[in-house]
Residue frames as a rotation matrix with the C-alpha (Angstrom) as fourth column:
UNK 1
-0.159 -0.733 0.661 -96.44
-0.986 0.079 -0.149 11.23
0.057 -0.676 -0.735 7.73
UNK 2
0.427 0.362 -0.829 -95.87
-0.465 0.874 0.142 7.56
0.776 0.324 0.541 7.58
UNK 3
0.946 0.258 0.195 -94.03
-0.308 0.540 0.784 6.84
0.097 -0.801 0.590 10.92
UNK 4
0.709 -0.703 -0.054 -90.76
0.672 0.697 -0.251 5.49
0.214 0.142 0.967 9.22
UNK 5
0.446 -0.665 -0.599 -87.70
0.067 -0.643 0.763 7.22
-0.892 -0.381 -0.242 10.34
UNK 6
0.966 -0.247 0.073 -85.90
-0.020 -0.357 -0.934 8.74
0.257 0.901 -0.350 7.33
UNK 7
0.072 -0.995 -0.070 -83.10
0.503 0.097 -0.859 9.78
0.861 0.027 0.507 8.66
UNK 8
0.806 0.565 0.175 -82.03
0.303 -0.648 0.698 9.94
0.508 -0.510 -0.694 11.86
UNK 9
0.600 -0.507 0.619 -79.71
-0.091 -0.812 -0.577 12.33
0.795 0.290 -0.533 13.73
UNK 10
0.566 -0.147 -0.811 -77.43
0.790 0.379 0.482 11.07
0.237 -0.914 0.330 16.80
UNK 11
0.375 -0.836 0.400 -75.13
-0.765 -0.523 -0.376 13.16
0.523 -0.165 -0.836 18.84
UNK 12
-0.026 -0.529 -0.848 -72.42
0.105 0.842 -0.529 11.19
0.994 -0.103 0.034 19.71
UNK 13
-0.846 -0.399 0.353 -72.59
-0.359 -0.063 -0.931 12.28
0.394 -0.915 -0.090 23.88
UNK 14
-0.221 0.903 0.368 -76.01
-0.964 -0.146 -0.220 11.35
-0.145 -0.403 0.904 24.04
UNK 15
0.388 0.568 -0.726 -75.75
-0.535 0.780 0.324 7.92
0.750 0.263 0.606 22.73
UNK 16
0.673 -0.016 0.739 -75.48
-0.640 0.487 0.594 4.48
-0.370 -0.873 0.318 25.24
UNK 17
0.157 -0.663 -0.732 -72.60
-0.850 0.286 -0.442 3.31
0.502 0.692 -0.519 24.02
UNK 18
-0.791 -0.013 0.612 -71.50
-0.417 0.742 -0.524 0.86
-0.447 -0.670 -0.593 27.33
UNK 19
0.238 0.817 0.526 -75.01
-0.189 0.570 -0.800 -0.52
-0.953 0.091 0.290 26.38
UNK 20
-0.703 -0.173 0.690 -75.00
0.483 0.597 0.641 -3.36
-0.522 0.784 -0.336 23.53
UNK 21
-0.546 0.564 0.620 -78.91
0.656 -0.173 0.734 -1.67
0.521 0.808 -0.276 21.90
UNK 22
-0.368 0.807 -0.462 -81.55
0.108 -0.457 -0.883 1.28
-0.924 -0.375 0.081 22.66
UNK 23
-0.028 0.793 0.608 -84.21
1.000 0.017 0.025 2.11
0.009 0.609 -0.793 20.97
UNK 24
-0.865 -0.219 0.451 -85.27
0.418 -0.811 0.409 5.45
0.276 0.543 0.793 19.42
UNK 25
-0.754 0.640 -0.149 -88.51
-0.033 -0.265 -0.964 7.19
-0.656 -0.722 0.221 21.23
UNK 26
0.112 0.736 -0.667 -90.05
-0.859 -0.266 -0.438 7.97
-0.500 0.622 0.603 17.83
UNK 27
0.122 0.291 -0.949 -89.48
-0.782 0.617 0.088 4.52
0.612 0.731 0.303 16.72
UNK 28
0.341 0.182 0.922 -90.34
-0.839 0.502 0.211 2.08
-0.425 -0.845 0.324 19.80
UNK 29
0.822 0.418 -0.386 -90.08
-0.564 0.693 -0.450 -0.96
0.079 0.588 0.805 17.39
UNK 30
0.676 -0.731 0.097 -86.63
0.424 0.277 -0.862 -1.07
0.603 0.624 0.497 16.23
UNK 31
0.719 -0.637 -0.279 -83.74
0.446 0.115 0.888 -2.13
-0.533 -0.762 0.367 18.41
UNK 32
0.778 -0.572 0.260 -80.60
-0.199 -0.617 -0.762 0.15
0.596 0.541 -0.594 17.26
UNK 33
0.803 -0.541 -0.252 -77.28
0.595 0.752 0.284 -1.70
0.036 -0.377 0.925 17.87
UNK 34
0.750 -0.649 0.128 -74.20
-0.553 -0.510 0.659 -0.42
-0.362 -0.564 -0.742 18.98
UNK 35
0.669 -0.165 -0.724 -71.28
-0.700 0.185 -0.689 -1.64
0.248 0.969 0.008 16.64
UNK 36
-0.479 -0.672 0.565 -69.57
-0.877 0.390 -0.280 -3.45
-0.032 -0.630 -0.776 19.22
UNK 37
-0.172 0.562 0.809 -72.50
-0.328 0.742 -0.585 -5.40
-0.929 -0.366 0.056 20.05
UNK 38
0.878 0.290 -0.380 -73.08
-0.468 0.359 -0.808 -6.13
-0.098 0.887 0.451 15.95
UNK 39
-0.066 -0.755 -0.653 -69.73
-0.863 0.372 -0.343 -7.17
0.502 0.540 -0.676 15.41
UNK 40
-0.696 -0.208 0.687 -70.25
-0.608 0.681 -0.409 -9.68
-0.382 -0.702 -0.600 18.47
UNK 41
0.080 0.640 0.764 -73.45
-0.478 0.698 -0.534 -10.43
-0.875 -0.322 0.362 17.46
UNK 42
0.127 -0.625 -0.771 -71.93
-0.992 -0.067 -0.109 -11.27
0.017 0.778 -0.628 13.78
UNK 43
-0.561 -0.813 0.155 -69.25
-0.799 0.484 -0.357 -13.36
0.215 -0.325 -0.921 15.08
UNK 44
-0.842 -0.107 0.529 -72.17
-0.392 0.795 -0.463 -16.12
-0.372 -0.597 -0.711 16.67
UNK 45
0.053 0.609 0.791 -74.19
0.064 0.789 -0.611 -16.14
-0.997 0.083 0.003 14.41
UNK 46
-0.859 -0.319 0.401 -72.30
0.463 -0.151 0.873 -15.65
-0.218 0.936 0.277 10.70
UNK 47
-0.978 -0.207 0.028 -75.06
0.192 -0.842 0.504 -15.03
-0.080 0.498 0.863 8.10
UNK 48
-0.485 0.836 -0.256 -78.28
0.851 0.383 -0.360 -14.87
-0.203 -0.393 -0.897 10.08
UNK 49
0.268 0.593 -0.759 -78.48
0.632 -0.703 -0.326 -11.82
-0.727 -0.392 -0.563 10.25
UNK 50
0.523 -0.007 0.852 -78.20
0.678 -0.603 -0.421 -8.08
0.517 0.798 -0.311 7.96
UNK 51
0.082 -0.324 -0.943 -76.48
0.902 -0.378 0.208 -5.51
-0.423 -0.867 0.261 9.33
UNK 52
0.423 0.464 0.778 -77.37
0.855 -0.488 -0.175 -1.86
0.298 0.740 -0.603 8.52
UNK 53
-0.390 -0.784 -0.484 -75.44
0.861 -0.125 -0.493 0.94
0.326 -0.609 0.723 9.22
UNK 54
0.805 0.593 -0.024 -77.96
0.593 -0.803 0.066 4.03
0.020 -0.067 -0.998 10.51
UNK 55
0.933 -0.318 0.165 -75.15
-0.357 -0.872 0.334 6.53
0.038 -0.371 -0.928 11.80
UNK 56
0.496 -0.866 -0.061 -71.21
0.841 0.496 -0.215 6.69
0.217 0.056 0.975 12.22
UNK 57
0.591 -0.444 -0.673 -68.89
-0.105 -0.870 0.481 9.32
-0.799 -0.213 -0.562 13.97
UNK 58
-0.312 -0.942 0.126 -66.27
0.241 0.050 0.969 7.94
-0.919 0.333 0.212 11.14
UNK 59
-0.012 0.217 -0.976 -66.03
-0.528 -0.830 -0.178 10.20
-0.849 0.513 0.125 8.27
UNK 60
-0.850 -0.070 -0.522 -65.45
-0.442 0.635 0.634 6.66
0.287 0.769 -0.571 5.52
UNK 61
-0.815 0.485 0.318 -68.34
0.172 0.726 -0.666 4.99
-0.554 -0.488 -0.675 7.09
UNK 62
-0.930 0.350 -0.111 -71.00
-0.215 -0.274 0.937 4.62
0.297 0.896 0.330 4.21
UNK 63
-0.664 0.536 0.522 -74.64
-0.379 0.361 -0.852 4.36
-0.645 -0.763 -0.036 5.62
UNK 64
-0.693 0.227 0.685 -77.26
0.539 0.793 0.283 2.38
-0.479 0.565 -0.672 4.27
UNK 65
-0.934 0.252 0.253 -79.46
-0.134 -0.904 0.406 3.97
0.331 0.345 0.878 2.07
UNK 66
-0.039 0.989 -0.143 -82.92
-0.605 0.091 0.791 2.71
0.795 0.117 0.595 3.26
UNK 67
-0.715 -0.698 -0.042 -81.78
-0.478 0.531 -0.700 1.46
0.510 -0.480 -0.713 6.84
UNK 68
-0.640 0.658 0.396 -85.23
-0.382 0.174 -0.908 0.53
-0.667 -0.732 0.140 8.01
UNK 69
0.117 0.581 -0.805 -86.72
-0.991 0.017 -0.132 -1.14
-0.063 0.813 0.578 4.76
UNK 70
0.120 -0.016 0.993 -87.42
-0.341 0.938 0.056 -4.88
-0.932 -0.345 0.107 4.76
């Protein structure tokens, strides 16, 4: 066991959407954004940042393959 989330599983009633990020109990570290709040957070600061996609209710949405790898 190395700690790293593979792959993890949301249900969609359980997540904080209204909220911009939460975090994942089994992974305290890593802030897990809310696509609203990525597109915003995008928008101010172009290409600072990476954006990874962990999860998606939409059925085209391709996730990254290795969404926690540096």
């Amino acid at each position: 066991m190395t700690g790293e989330v593979k792959k993890a599983v949301f249900r969609p009633e359980a997540l904080p959407g209204q909220l911009p990020a939460f975090r994942l109990p089994q992974f305290p570290r890593a802030v897990q954004w809310n696509g609203w709040a990525v597109e915003r957070l995008i928008e101010l600061t172009g290409d600072e940042i990476e954006a990874r996609l962990l999860w998606s209710e939409g059925p085209a949405a391709v996730r990254h393959p290795d969404p926690s790898g540096i």
